[in-house]
SEROLUM-40100 format. One record per residue (C-alpha): residue in one letter; x, y negated, z. Coordinates in steps of 0.2 Angstrom, whole numbers, plus 5000, padded with zeros to 4 digits. Each point is the difference from the previous one (the first is absolute). Layout:
N
aXYZ ...
% end
This chain:
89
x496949165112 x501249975013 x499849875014 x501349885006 x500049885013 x500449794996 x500449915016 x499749785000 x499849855009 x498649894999 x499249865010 x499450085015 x498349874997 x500250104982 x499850175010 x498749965011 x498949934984 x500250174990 x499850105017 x498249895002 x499550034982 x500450174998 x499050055016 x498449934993 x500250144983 x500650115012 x501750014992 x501750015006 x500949874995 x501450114991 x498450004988 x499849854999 x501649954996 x500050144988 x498549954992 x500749824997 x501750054995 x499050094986 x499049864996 x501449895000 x501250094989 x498450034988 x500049814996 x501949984998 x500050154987 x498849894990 x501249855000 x500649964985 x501950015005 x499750185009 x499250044983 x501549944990 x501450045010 x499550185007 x500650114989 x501949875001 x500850045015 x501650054991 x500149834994 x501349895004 x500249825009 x499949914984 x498850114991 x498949965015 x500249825000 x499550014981 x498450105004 x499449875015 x500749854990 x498650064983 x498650055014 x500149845006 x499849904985 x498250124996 x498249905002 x498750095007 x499250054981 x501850074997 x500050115014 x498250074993 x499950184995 x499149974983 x500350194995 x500850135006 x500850164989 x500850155008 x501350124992 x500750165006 x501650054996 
% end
């Protein structure tokens, strides 16, 4: 797997936190922030609108609109998986 490098600013009071944390685990906080950017993007894959929209990104400006204008309007008990059914093509 290759390995780039990602260069970004935070609050330096941000820095000194994760550097604090991270030395009680005895981890470098590159992990750290590796470990929560995993964790985060986990939890934005199981929103509903990452769910919908994923597999869209060819879609256009209106298309779009459409999409977040109909997921919008869902309740909570429309946005629950009640089955699920896979096909292969």
């Amino acid at each position: 797997m290759a390995v780039k490098a990602l260069n970004f600013k935070m609050e330096e009071s941000d820095i000194i936190e994760m550097k604090k944390v991270a030395s009680v685990f005895h981890m470098t906080v590159t992990d750290v922030v590796k470990e929560a950017v995993s964790e985060y993007l986990a939890k934005m894959k199981r929103d509903p609108f990452y769910r919908i929209t994923a597999n869209v990104a060819d879609a256009s400006a209106d298309e779009s609109a459409e999409i977040l204008g109909a997921i919008e309007e869902l309740s909570d008990d429309d946005l629950s998986v009640v089955s699920v059914r896979r096909f292969n093509v």
